[in-house]
C-alpha positions in Angstrom: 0.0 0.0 0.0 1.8 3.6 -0.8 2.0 6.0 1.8 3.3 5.4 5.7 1.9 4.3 8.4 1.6 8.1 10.1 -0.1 9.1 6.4 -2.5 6.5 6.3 -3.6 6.9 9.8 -5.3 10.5 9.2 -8.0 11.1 7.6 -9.7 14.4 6.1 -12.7 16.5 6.5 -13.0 19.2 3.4 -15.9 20.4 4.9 -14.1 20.8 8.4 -11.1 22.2 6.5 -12.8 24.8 4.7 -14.9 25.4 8.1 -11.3 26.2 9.8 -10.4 28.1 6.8 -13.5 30.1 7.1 -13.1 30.7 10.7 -9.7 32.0 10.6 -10.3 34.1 7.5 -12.9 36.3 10.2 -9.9 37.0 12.3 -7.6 38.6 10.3 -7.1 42.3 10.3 -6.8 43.9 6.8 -7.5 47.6 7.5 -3.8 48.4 7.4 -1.8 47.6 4.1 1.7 48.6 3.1 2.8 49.1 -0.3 5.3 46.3 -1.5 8.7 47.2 -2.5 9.4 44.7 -5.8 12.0 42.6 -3.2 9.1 42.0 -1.4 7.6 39.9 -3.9 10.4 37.9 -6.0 11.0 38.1 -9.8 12.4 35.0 -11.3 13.1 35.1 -14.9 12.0 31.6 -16.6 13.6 32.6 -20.2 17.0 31.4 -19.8 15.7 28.1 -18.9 12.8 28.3 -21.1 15.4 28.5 -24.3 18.1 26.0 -23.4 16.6 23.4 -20.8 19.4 23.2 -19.0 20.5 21.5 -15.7 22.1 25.1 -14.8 19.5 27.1 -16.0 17.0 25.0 -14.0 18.7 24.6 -10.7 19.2 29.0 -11.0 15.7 28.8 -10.9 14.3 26.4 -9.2 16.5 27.6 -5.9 14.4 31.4 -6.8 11.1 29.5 -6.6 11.9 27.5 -3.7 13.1 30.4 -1.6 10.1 32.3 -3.2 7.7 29.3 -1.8 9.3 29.0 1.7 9.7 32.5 2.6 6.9 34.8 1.1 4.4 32.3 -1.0 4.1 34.7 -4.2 6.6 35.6 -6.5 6.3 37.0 -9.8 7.2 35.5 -13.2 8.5 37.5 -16.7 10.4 35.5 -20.0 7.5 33.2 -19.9 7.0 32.4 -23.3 3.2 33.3 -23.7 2.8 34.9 -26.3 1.2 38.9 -25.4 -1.6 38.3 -28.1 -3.3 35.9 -26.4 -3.3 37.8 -23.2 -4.3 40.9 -24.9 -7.0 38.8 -26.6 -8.5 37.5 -23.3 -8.8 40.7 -21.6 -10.5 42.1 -24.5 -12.9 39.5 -25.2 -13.1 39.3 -20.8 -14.8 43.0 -21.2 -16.6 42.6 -23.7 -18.5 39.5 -22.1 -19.0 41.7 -19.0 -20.1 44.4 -21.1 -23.5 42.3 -21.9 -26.5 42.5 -20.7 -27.1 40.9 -17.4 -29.9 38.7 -19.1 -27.3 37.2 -21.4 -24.9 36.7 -18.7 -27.4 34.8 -16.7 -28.5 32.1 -19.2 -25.2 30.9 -18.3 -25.4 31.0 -14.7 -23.0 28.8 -12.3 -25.0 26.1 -10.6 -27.8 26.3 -12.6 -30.0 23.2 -11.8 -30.4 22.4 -15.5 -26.5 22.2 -15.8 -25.3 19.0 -15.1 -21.4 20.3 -14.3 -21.2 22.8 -10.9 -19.1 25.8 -10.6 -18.8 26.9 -14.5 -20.6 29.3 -15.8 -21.7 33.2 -14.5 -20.6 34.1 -11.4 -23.1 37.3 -10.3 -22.1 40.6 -8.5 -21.9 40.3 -5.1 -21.8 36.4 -4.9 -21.0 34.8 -1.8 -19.1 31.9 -3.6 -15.4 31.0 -4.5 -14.8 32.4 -1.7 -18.1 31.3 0.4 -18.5 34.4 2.8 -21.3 36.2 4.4 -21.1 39.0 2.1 -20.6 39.1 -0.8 -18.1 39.7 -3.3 -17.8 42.5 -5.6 -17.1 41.4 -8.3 -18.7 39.2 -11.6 -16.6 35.8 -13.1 -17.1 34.0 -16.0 -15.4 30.2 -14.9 -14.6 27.3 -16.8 -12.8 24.1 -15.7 -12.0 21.0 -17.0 -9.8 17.4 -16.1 -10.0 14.4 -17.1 -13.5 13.8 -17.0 -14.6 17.3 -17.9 -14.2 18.7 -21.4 -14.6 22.1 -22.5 -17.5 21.1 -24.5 -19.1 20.5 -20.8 -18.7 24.1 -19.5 -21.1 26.9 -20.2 -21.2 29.0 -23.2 -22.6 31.7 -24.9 -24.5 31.0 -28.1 -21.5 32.0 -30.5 -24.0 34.7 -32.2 -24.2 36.6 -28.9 -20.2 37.3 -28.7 -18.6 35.5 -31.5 -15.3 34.0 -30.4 -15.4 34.5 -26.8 -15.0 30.9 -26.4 -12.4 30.3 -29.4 -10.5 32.9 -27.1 -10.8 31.3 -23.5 -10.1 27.6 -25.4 -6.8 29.4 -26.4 -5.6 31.0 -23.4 -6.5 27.5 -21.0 -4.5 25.8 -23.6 -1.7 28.2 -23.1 -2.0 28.0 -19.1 -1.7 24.6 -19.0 1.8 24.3 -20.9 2.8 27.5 -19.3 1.7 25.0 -15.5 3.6 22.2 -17.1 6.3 23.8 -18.0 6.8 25.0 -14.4 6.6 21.7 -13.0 10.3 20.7 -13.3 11.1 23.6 -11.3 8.7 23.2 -8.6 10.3 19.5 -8.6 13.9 20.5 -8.0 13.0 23.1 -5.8 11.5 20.4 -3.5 14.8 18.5 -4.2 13.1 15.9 -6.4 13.7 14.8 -9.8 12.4 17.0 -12.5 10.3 14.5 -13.5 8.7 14.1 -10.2 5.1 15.8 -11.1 4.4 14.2 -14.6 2.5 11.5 -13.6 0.9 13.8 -11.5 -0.4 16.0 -14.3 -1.2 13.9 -17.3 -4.7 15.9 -17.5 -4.4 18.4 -14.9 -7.4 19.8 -13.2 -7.8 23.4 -13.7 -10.1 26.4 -13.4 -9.8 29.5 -15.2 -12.0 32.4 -13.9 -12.4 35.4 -15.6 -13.2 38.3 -13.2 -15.0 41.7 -13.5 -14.5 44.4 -10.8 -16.7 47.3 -11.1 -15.8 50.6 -9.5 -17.0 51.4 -6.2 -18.0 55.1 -5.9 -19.7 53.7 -1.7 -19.0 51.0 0.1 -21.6 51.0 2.6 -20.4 47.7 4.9 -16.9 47.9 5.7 -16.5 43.9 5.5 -16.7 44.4 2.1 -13.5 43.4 -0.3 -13.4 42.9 -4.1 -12.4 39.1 -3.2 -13.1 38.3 0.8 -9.5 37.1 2.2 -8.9 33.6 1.6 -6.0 30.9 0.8 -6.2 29.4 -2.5 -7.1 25.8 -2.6 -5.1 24.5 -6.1 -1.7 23.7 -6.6 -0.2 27.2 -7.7 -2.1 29.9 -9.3 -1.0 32.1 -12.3 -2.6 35.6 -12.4 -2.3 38.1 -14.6 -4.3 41.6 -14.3 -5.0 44.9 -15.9 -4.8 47.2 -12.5 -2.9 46.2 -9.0 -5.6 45.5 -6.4 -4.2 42.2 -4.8 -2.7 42.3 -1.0 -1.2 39.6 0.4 -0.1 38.8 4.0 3.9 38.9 4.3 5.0 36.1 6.9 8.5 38.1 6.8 7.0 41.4 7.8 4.2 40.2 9.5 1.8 42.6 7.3 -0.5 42.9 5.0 1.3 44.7 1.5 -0.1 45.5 -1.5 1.3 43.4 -4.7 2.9 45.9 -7.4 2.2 44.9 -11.0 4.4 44.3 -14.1 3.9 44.5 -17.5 4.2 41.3 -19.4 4.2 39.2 -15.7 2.2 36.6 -13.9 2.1 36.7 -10.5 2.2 33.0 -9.0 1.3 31.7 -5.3 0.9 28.2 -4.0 -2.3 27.3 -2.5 -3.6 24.6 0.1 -2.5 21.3 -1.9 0.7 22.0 -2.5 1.3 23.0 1.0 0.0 20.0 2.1 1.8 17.9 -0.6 5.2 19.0 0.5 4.5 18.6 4.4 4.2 22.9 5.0 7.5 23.4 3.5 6.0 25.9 0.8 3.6 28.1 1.8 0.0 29.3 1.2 -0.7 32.6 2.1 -3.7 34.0 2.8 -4.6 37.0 0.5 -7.5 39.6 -0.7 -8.9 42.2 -3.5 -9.4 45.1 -2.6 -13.0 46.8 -3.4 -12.2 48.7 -6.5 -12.3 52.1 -6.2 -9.9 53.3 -9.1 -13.1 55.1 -11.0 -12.6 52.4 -14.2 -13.5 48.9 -13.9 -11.0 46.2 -13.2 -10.5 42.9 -14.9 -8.1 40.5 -13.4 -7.6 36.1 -14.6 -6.6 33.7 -12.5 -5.5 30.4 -13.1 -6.2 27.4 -10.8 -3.7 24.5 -11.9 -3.7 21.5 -10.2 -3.2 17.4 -10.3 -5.3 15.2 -12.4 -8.2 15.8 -9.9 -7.9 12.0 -8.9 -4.5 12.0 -8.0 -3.9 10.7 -4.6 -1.0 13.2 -3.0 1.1 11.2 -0.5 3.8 13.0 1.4 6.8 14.2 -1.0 9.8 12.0 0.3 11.8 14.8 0.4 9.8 16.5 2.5 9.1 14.3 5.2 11.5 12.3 7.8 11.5 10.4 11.2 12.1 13.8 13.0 9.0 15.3 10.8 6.5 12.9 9.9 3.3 13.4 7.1 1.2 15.5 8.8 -1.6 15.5 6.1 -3.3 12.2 4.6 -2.9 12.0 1.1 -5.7 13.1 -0.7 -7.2 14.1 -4.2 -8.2 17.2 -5.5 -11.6 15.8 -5.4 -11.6 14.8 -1.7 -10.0 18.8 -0.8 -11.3 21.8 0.7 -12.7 22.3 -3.2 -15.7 19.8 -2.7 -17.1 22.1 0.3 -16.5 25.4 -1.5 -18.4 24.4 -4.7 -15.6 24.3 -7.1 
Protein backbone atom coordinates (compact mmCIF):
# COMPACT_ATOMS: atom_id res chain seq x y z
CA UNK A 1 0.00 0.00 0.00
CA UNK A 2 1.83 3.58 -0.83
CA UNK A 3 1.97 6.00 1.76
CA UNK A 4 3.35 5.45 5.73
CA UNK A 5 1.87 4.27 8.44
CA UNK A 6 1.61 8.12 10.07
CA UNK A 7 -0.13 9.08 6.39
CA UNK A 8 -2.51 6.55 6.32
CA UNK A 9 -3.62 6.85 9.79
CA UNK A 10 -5.25 10.54 9.17
CA UNK A 11 -7.95 11.12 7.63
CA UNK A 12 -9.69 14.37 6.08
CA UNK A 13 -12.67 16.51 6.55
CA UNK A 14 -13.04 19.15 3.39
CA UNK A 15 -15.88 20.42 4.94
CA UNK A 16 -14.10 20.82 8.38
CA UNK A 17 -11.05 22.21 6.48
CA UNK A 18 -12.76 24.77 4.70
CA UNK A 19 -14.89 25.41 8.14
CA UNK A 20 -11.31 26.23 9.77
CA UNK A 21 -10.40 28.13 6.84
CA UNK A 22 -13.53 30.13 7.08
CA UNK A 23 -13.07 30.70 10.68
CA UNK A 24 -9.66 32.01 10.58
CA UNK A 25 -10.29 34.15 7.49
CA UNK A 26 -12.86 36.30 10.15
CA UNK A 27 -9.88 37.01 12.33
CA UNK A 28 -7.56 38.56 10.29
CA UNK A 29 -7.10 42.29 10.34
CA UNK A 30 -6.80 43.86 6.81
CA UNK A 31 -7.53 47.58 7.52
CA UNK A 32 -3.83 48.44 7.38
CA UNK A 33 -1.84 47.57 4.13
CA UNK A 34 1.74 48.65 3.13
CA UNK A 35 2.84 49.10 -0.26
CA UNK A 36 5.28 46.27 -1.47
CA UNK A 37 8.72 47.20 -2.49
CA UNK A 38 9.43 44.74 -5.84
CA UNK A 39 12.00 42.61 -3.16
CA UNK A 40 9.07 42.03 -1.40
CA UNK A 41 7.56 39.86 -3.94
CA UNK A 42 10.39 37.91 -6.01
CA UNK A 43 10.97 38.12 -9.85
CA UNK A 44 12.39 34.97 -11.29
CA UNK A 45 13.05 35.06 -14.89
CA UNK A 46 11.97 31.64 -16.62
CA UNK A 47 13.59 32.64 -20.25
CA UNK A 48 17.00 31.39 -19.85
CA UNK A 49 15.67 28.11 -18.89
CA UNK A 50 12.79 28.29 -21.11
CA UNK A 51 15.40 28.47 -24.26
CA UNK A 52 18.15 26.00 -23.41
CA UNK A 53 16.61 23.43 -20.78
CA UNK A 54 19.39 23.24 -18.96
CA UNK A 55 20.48 21.47 -15.70
CA UNK A 56 22.14 25.10 -14.84
CA UNK A 57 19.48 27.13 -15.98
CA UNK A 58 17.01 24.97 -14.04
CA UNK A 59 18.73 24.58 -10.66
CA UNK A 60 19.24 28.99 -10.98
CA UNK A 61 15.70 28.79 -10.89
CA UNK A 62 14.33 26.38 -9.18
CA UNK A 63 16.49 27.57 -5.90
CA UNK A 64 14.40 31.35 -6.84
CA UNK A 65 11.10 29.53 -6.59
CA UNK A 66 11.89 27.49 -3.72
CA UNK A 67 13.14 30.38 -1.62
CA UNK A 68 10.09 32.33 -3.16
CA UNK A 69 7.74 29.34 -1.76
CA UNK A 70 9.33 28.98 1.68
CA UNK A 71 9.69 32.47 2.60
CA UNK A 72 6.86 34.78 1.14
CA UNK A 73 4.39 32.33 -1.03
CA UNK A 74 4.06 34.72 -4.25
CA UNK A 75 6.62 35.64 -6.51
CA UNK A 76 6.29 37.02 -9.77
CA UNK A 77 7.25 35.51 -13.18
CA UNK A 78 8.49 37.47 -16.67
CA UNK A 79 10.36 35.47 -19.97
CA UNK A 80 7.46 33.22 -19.88
CA UNK A 81 7.01 32.41 -23.27
CA UNK A 82 3.22 33.28 -23.73
CA UNK A 83 2.81 34.94 -26.32
CA UNK A 84 1.24 38.85 -25.42
CA UNK A 85 -1.58 38.35 -28.06
CA UNK A 86 -3.33 35.93 -26.41
CA UNK A 87 -3.28 37.75 -23.16
CA UNK A 88 -4.29 40.89 -24.92
CA UNK A 89 -7.04 38.82 -26.58
CA UNK A 90 -8.51 37.51 -23.31
CA UNK A 91 -8.76 40.65 -21.61
CA UNK A 92 -10.46 42.09 -24.55
CA UNK A 93 -12.86 39.53 -25.22
CA UNK A 94 -13.10 39.31 -20.82
CA UNK A 95 -14.79 42.96 -21.19
CA UNK A 96 -16.65 42.60 -23.68
CA UNK A 97 -18.55 39.46 -22.08
CA UNK A 98 -18.98 41.75 -18.99
CA UNK A 99 -20.11 44.35 -21.06
CA UNK A 100 -23.45 42.27 -21.92
CA UNK A 101 -26.48 42.47 -20.73
CA UNK A 102 -27.12 40.89 -17.41
CA UNK A 103 -29.90 38.68 -19.15
CA UNK A 104 -27.27 37.23 -21.35
CA UNK A 105 -24.87 36.66 -18.75
CA UNK A 106 -27.42 34.78 -16.69
CA UNK A 107 -28.50 32.10 -19.22
CA UNK A 108 -25.22 30.89 -18.32
CA UNK A 109 -25.43 31.01 -14.71
CA UNK A 110 -23.03 28.83 -12.30
CA UNK A 111 -25.02 26.13 -10.62
CA UNK A 112 -27.79 26.31 -12.64
CA UNK A 113 -30.04 23.22 -11.81
CA UNK A 114 -30.36 22.42 -15.50
CA UNK A 115 -26.45 22.20 -15.83
CA UNK A 116 -25.35 18.96 -15.07
CA UNK A 117 -21.39 20.30 -14.28
CA UNK A 118 -21.25 22.76 -10.95
CA UNK A 119 -19.12 25.79 -10.58
CA UNK A 120 -18.80 26.87 -14.49
CA UNK A 121 -20.59 29.26 -15.81
CA UNK A 122 -21.71 33.19 -14.53
CA UNK A 123 -20.60 34.05 -11.36
CA UNK A 124 -23.10 37.33 -10.28
CA UNK A 125 -22.09 40.63 -8.55
CA UNK A 126 -21.85 40.29 -5.06
CA UNK A 127 -21.78 36.39 -4.93
CA UNK A 128 -21.01 34.85 -1.84
CA UNK A 129 -19.12 31.88 -3.59
CA UNK A 130 -15.42 30.99 -4.49
CA UNK A 131 -14.79 32.36 -1.73
CA UNK A 132 -18.13 31.29 0.43
CA UNK A 133 -18.54 34.38 2.78
CA UNK A 134 -21.29 36.22 4.37
CA UNK A 135 -21.13 38.95 2.14
CA UNK A 136 -20.58 39.08 -0.77
CA UNK A 137 -18.14 39.66 -3.33
CA UNK A 138 -17.82 42.52 -5.59
CA UNK A 139 -17.05 41.41 -8.34
CA UNK A 140 -18.70 39.15 -11.64
CA UNK A 141 -16.58 35.81 -13.11
CA UNK A 142 -17.09 33.96 -15.96
CA UNK A 143 -15.35 30.18 -14.87
CA UNK A 144 -14.64 27.26 -16.81
CA UNK A 145 -12.78 24.11 -15.69
CA UNK A 146 -12.04 20.99 -16.97
CA UNK A 147 -9.77 17.36 -16.13
CA UNK A 148 -10.01 14.42 -17.10
CA UNK A 149 -13.48 13.80 -16.99
CA UNK A 150 -14.65 17.35 -17.94
CA UNK A 151 -14.19 18.74 -21.35
CA UNK A 152 -14.55 22.13 -22.52
CA UNK A 153 -17.53 21.15 -24.45
CA UNK A 154 -19.11 20.55 -20.81
CA UNK A 155 -18.73 24.08 -19.52
CA UNK A 156 -21.06 26.89 -20.25
CA UNK A 157 -21.20 28.97 -23.17
CA UNK A 158 -22.61 31.71 -24.87
CA UNK A 159 -24.53 31.02 -28.06
CA UNK A 160 -21.45 31.98 -30.55
CA UNK A 161 -23.97 34.67 -32.20
CA UNK A 162 -24.19 36.65 -28.90
CA UNK A 163 -20.21 37.25 -28.67
CA UNK A 164 -18.57 35.54 -31.46
CA UNK A 165 -15.27 34.00 -30.39
CA UNK A 166 -15.36 34.52 -26.81
CA UNK A 167 -15.01 30.87 -26.41
CA UNK A 168 -12.41 30.28 -29.35
CA UNK A 169 -10.49 32.91 -27.12
CA UNK A 170 -10.81 31.35 -23.54
CA UNK A 171 -10.12 27.60 -25.40
CA UNK A 172 -6.80 29.37 -26.43
CA UNK A 173 -5.56 31.01 -23.41
CA UNK A 174 -6.47 27.55 -20.95
CA UNK A 175 -4.49 25.82 -23.63
CA UNK A 176 -1.68 28.15 -23.06
CA UNK A 177 -2.02 27.96 -19.13
CA UNK A 178 -1.73 24.55 -18.97
CA UNK A 179 1.79 24.27 -20.86
CA UNK A 180 2.78 27.54 -19.26
CA UNK A 181 1.73 25.04 -15.50
CA UNK A 182 3.63 22.19 -17.11
CA UNK A 183 6.29 23.83 -18.05
CA UNK A 184 6.80 24.97 -14.35
CA UNK A 185 6.61 21.68 -13.00
CA UNK A 186 10.30 20.73 -13.25
CA UNK A 187 11.09 23.58 -11.30
CA UNK A 188 8.72 23.17 -8.57
CA UNK A 189 10.32 19.55 -8.63
CA UNK A 190 13.90 20.50 -8.01
CA UNK A 191 13.01 23.09 -5.78
CA UNK A 192 11.55 20.43 -3.54
CA UNK A 193 14.75 18.49 -4.15
CA UNK A 194 13.10 15.94 -6.35
CA UNK A 195 13.72 14.84 -9.82
CA UNK A 196 12.36 16.98 -12.50
CA UNK A 197 10.27 14.53 -13.54
CA UNK A 198 8.72 14.06 -10.22
CA UNK A 199 5.14 15.81 -11.14
CA UNK A 200 4.41 14.22 -14.61
CA UNK A 201 2.54 11.51 -13.59
CA UNK A 202 0.90 13.78 -11.48
CA UNK A 203 -0.40 16.03 -14.29
CA UNK A 204 -1.15 13.92 -17.34
CA UNK A 205 -4.68 15.94 -17.54
CA UNK A 206 -4.45 18.40 -14.90
CA UNK A 207 -7.40 19.79 -13.24
CA UNK A 208 -7.75 23.36 -13.75
CA UNK A 209 -10.13 26.39 -13.42
CA UNK A 210 -9.79 29.49 -15.19
CA UNK A 211 -12.04 32.37 -13.90
CA UNK A 212 -12.43 35.37 -15.61
CA UNK A 213 -13.16 38.34 -13.20
CA UNK A 214 -14.97 41.73 -13.48
CA UNK A 215 -14.47 44.36 -10.79
CA UNK A 216 -16.74 47.28 -11.05
CA UNK A 217 -15.79 50.65 -9.53
CA UNK A 218 -17.05 51.39 -6.23
CA UNK A 219 -18.03 55.07 -5.87
CA UNK A 220 -19.75 53.69 -1.67
CA UNK A 221 -19.00 51.01 0.07
CA UNK A 222 -21.57 51.02 2.61
CA UNK A 223 -20.42 47.68 4.91
CA UNK A 224 -16.85 47.89 5.71
CA UNK A 225 -16.48 43.86 5.51
CA UNK A 226 -16.71 44.42 2.07
CA UNK A 227 -13.51 43.44 -0.28
CA UNK A 228 -13.41 42.90 -4.08
CA UNK A 229 -12.45 39.12 -3.19
CA UNK A 230 -13.11 38.34 0.80
CA UNK A 231 -9.53 37.12 2.18
CA UNK A 232 -8.93 33.60 1.61
CA UNK A 233 -5.95 30.92 0.84
CA UNK A 234 -6.22 29.36 -2.51
CA UNK A 235 -7.10 25.76 -2.57
CA UNK A 236 -5.11 24.55 -6.12
CA UNK A 237 -1.65 23.72 -6.62
CA UNK A 238 -0.19 27.16 -7.67
CA UNK A 239 -2.09 29.86 -9.30
CA UNK A 240 -1.00 32.13 -12.30
CA UNK A 241 -2.63 35.62 -12.35
CA UNK A 242 -2.33 38.14 -14.64
CA UNK A 243 -4.32 41.60 -14.31
CA UNK A 244 -5.01 44.86 -15.86
CA UNK A 245 -4.83 47.24 -12.45
CA UNK A 246 -2.92 46.20 -9.04
CA UNK A 247 -5.59 45.52 -6.40
CA UNK A 248 -4.17 42.16 -4.82
CA UNK A 249 -2.68 42.30 -0.99
CA UNK A 250 -1.23 39.63 0.38
CA UNK A 251 -0.06 38.77 4.05
CA UNK A 252 3.91 38.87 4.34
CA UNK A 253 4.96 36.09 6.92
CA UNK A 254 8.46 38.12 6.75
CA UNK A 255 7.02 41.36 7.77
CA UNK A 256 4.23 40.20 9.47
CA UNK A 257 1.79 42.61 7.35
CA UNK A 258 -0.47 42.91 4.99
CA UNK A 259 1.31 44.65 1.52
CA UNK A 260 -0.10 45.47 -1.51
CA UNK A 261 1.27 43.41 -4.74
CA UNK A 262 2.85 45.93 -7.42
CA UNK A 263 2.23 44.91 -10.97
CA UNK A 264 4.37 44.27 -14.14
CA UNK A 265 3.94 44.46 -17.55
CA UNK A 266 4.25 41.26 -19.43
CA UNK A 267 4.25 39.25 -15.66
CA UNK A 268 2.25 36.56 -13.94
CA UNK A 269 2.13 36.65 -10.51
CA UNK A 270 2.21 33.02 -8.98
CA UNK A 271 1.33 31.69 -5.34
CA UNK A 272 0.92 28.21 -3.97
CA UNK A 273 -2.29 27.35 -2.54
CA UNK A 274 -3.55 24.60 0.09
CA UNK A 275 -2.52 21.30 -1.95
CA UNK A 276 0.70 21.96 -2.53
CA UNK A 277 1.33 23.02 1.00
CA UNK A 278 0.05 19.98 2.07
CA UNK A 279 1.83 17.87 -0.63
CA UNK A 280 5.23 19.04 0.50
CA UNK A 281 4.49 18.62 4.44
CA UNK A 282 4.19 22.88 4.97
CA UNK A 283 7.46 23.37 3.46
CA UNK A 284 6.02 25.94 0.83
CA UNK A 285 3.58 28.10 1.78
CA UNK A 286 -0.01 29.26 1.21
CA UNK A 287 -0.72 32.62 2.13
CA UNK A 288 -3.72 34.04 2.75
CA UNK A 289 -4.58 37.05 0.48
CA UNK A 290 -7.50 39.63 -0.70
CA UNK A 291 -8.90 42.19 -3.52
CA UNK A 292 -9.38 45.05 -2.60
CA UNK A 293 -12.96 46.81 -3.39
CA UNK A 294 -12.22 48.68 -6.47
CA UNK A 295 -12.30 52.15 -6.19
CA UNK A 296 -9.92 53.29 -9.11
CA UNK A 297 -13.12 55.08 -10.95
CA UNK A 298 -12.65 52.43 -14.21
CA UNK A 299 -13.54 48.90 -13.88
CA UNK A 300 -10.96 46.15 -13.17
CA UNK A 301 -10.46 42.85 -14.87
CA UNK A 302 -8.05 40.46 -13.37
CA UNK A 303 -7.56 36.12 -14.57
CA UNK A 304 -6.56 33.70 -12.50
CA UNK A 305 -5.49 30.37 -13.10
CA UNK A 306 -6.17 27.36 -10.79
CA UNK A 307 -3.68 24.52 -11.88
CA UNK A 308 -3.74 21.48 -10.21
CA UNK A 309 -3.19 17.41 -10.35
CA UNK A 310 -5.31 15.19 -12.45
CA UNK A 311 -8.21 15.80 -9.94
CA UNK A 312 -7.90 11.99 -8.90
CA UNK A 313 -4.53 11.96 -7.97
CA UNK A 314 -3.85 10.67 -4.60
CA UNK A 315 -1.02 13.18 -2.96
CA UNK A 316 1.14 11.22 -0.47
CA UNK A 317 3.82 13.00 1.36
CA UNK A 318 6.76 14.16 -0.98
CA UNK A 319 9.82 11.95 0.25
CA UNK A 320 11.82 14.85 0.40
CA UNK A 321 9.84 16.50 2.50
CA UNK A 322 9.12 14.28 5.18
CA UNK A 323 11.48 12.33 7.77
CA UNK A 324 11.45 10.37 11.19
CA UNK A 325 12.11 13.81 13.04
CA UNK A 326 8.99 15.25 10.78
CA UNK A 327 6.53 12.89 9.92
CA UNK A 328 3.31 13.43 7.11
CA UNK A 329 1.15 15.55 8.83
CA UNK A 330 -1.59 15.48 6.14
CA UNK A 331 -3.28 12.21 4.59
CA UNK A 332 -2.93 11.98 1.12
CA UNK A 333 -5.69 13.09 -0.70
CA UNK A 334 -7.15 14.12 -4.22
CA UNK A 335 -8.16 17.19 -5.49
CA UNK A 336 -11.59 15.76 -5.43
CA UNK A 337 -11.59 14.78 -1.71
CA UNK A 338 -9.99 18.80 -0.75
CA UNK A 339 -11.30 21.81 0.72
CA UNK A 340 -12.66 22.29 -3.25
CA UNK A 341 -15.66 19.79 -2.73
CA UNK A 342 -17.13 22.07 0.33
CA UNK A 343 -16.47 25.38 -1.53
CA UNK A 344 -18.43 24.37 -4.72
CA UNK A 345 -15.60 24.34 -7.12
Amino acid sequence: MPGNTAERSKTFDPFEKERQLRNQASTWQTTETKHADHSDIPIIDLSRYLKTGSEEALETVAAQLRSACENVGFFTIVGHGVAPQIIETQFSMLKQFHGLPIKAKTSIQMDSPQWAVGGVGYLPFKNRKLPSRDTGNRNEAFLIKCDHNITMQDNQWLDEAVLPGFRAASETYADAMVCLGKRLLPIFAKALDMPADFFDQAFIDPQFRLRMTHYPSAEVVTQKDEFGIAPHVDTSFCTLLVQDQPGLSIFSEQRQTWLDVPMLEDAFIVNTGELLRQWSNDRFLSVKHFVHTNKSGVSRYSIPFFFNANSDYKMHCIASCHSDENPPKYPAISYNESQAVAQGE
